[in-house]
N, C-alpha and C positions, 0 to 999 in steps of 0.2 A: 605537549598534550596535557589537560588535565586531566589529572587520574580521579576527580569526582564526577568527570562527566561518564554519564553511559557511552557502552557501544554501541552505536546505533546504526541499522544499516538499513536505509529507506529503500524500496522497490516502489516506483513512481510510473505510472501511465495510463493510459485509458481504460477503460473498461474494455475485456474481454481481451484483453491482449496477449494475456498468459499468463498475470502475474501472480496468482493463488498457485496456480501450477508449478510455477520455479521456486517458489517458496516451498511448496511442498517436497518436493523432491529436497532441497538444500537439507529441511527438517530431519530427513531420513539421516542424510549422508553426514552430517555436520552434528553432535551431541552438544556445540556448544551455544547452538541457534535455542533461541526462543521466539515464539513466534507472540507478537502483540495482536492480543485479540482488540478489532476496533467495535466501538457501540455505535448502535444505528437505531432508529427510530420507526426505521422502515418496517412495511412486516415481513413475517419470513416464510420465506419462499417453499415451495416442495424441496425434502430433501436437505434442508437445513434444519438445524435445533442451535440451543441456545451454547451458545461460545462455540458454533461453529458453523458459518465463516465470521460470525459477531457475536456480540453480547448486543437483545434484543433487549430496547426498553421502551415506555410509550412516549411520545411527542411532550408531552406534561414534565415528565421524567428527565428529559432529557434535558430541558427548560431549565428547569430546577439545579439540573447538575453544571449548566452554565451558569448562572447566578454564583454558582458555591467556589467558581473557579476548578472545577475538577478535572477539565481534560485541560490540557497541552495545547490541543489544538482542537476546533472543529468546523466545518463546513455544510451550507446547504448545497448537497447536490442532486441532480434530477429530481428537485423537491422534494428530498428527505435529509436530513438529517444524520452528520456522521461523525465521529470525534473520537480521538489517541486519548485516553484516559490517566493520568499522572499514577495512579496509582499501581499499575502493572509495572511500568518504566522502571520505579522506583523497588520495587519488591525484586525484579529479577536480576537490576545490577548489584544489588546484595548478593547476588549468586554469580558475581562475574560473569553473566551470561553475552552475549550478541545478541543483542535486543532487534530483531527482524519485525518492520512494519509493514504492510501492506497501504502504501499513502497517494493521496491526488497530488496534484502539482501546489494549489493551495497550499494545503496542510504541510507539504516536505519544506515550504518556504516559511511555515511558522514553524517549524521545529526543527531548522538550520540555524535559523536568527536565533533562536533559543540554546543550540548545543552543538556548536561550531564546528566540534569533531561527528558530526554524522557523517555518513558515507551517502550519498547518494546513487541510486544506479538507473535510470529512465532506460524505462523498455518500450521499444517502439513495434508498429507491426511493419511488416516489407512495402505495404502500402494502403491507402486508407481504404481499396475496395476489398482489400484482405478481411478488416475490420467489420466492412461493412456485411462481408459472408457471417464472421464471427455472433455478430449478432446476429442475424436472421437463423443462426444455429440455436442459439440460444432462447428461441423464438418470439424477438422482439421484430415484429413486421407489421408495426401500425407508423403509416407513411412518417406522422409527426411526430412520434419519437426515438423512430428510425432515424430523421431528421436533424434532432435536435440533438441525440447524443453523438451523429457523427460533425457535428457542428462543434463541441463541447469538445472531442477529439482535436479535431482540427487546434483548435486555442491550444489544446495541451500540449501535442504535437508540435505544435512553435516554440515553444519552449523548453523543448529539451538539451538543448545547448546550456541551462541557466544551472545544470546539475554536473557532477562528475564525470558518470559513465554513461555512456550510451551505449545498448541493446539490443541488434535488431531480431526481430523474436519469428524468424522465416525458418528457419528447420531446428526444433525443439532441443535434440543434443547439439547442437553449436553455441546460443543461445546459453545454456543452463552449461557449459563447461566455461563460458565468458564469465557467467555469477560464481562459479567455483574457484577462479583463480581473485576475483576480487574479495571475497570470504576466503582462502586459504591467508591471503597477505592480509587481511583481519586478524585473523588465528592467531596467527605468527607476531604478531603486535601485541596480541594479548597481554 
C-alpha cells in the first residue's frame, strides 16, 4: 500500500438507499471518519443548508471549477451536477483521517482508477420495489421521474459486483454492523 495515498472508503449506490444514513451513524461511532462533503449544483432542498448534505454552488460555478481541474471526480446526474472536490481529500489525509464518501457508481470508478487503495462498499436495497416505496417516501411521485431514477437504479444495480463489498440495506442494524466490521479492519490498517 502506498502510505501517500488517502484512506478512502467509498459508499456507492442509488439513491435513497440508506447511504447518508450508514454514513452517519459510522460518523458518531468511528472519531477517525470524515466525512467528504460532495458539491452540487442542484438546489437545496427543505431542510438542508450549506455543507450539509453538500456544498451548494451555481451551474456557472461549477463549470468553472471543472475547467480549473478541481474535483477528482464529477458527474451529471438526474440533470444536475455533482463532484468529490480534491481539495477536502487533501486537507483531511493530513489529519490521517478515513476519508468517507458518499459516491455514484460513476464517480467510485474515477476515483479507484485514481487511488487504488480505496475501499469500495455498494449498498443495495432487498429489492428494486423496496426502492421504488423509498422514493415515493421521499416524495418523488411524478410517473417520469419516478421512472427514470428507477431506471438509473437498475444500471447501478448491475454493477455492483465491479466493487468490493456488497450491502444489502433490508433491516438497518444488519446492514450498518456489515459497514462496521469493514471500517474496524480499515482502523486496524491504519
Amino acid at each position: 500500500m502506498n502510505t501517500a495515498d488517502p484512506k478512502l472508503l467509498l459508499i456507492i449506490g442509488p439513491t435513497a438507499v440508506g447511504k447518508s444514513t450508514l454514513i452517519e451513524r459510522a460518523l458518531v461511532d468511528f472519531s477517525v471518519l470524515e466525512d467528504i462533503v460532495t458539491y452540487t449544483a442542484r438546489p437545496m432542498r427543505a431542510g438542508e443548508s450549506e455543507g450539509h448534505p453538500y456544498h451548494f454552488i451555481s451551474e456557472e460555478r461549477f463549470k468553472e471549477l471543472i475547467a480549473q481541474g478541481f474535483f477528482i471526480e464529477w458527474a451529471l446526474v438526474h440533470g444536475r451536477h455533482y463532484g468529490v472536490g480534491r481539495d477536502q481529500i487533501q486537507t483531511a489525509h493530513t489529519r490521517s483521517k478515513i476519508l468517507v464518501v458518499d459516491i455514484n457508481v460513476q464517480g467510485a470508478k474515477t476515483v479507484m482508477r485514481e487511488f487504488a487503495t480505496a475501499v469500495s462498499v455498494f449498498i443495495q436495497p432487498p429489492a428494486i420495489d423496496a426502492l421504488r416505496n423509498r422514493f415515493i417516501k421521499r416524495g418523488i411521485t411524478d410517473h417520469e421521474d419516478l421512472a427514470r431514477r428507477l431506471k438509473s437504479a437498475e444500471l447501478e444495480l448491475a454493477q455492483a459486483c465491479d466493487f468490493h463489498h456488497i450491502i444489502i440495506n433490508d433491516d438497518f442494524d444488519s446492514a450498518y454492523g456489515q459497514l462496521r466490521k469493514i471500517i474496524e479492519k480499515l482502523e486496524k490498517n491504519q
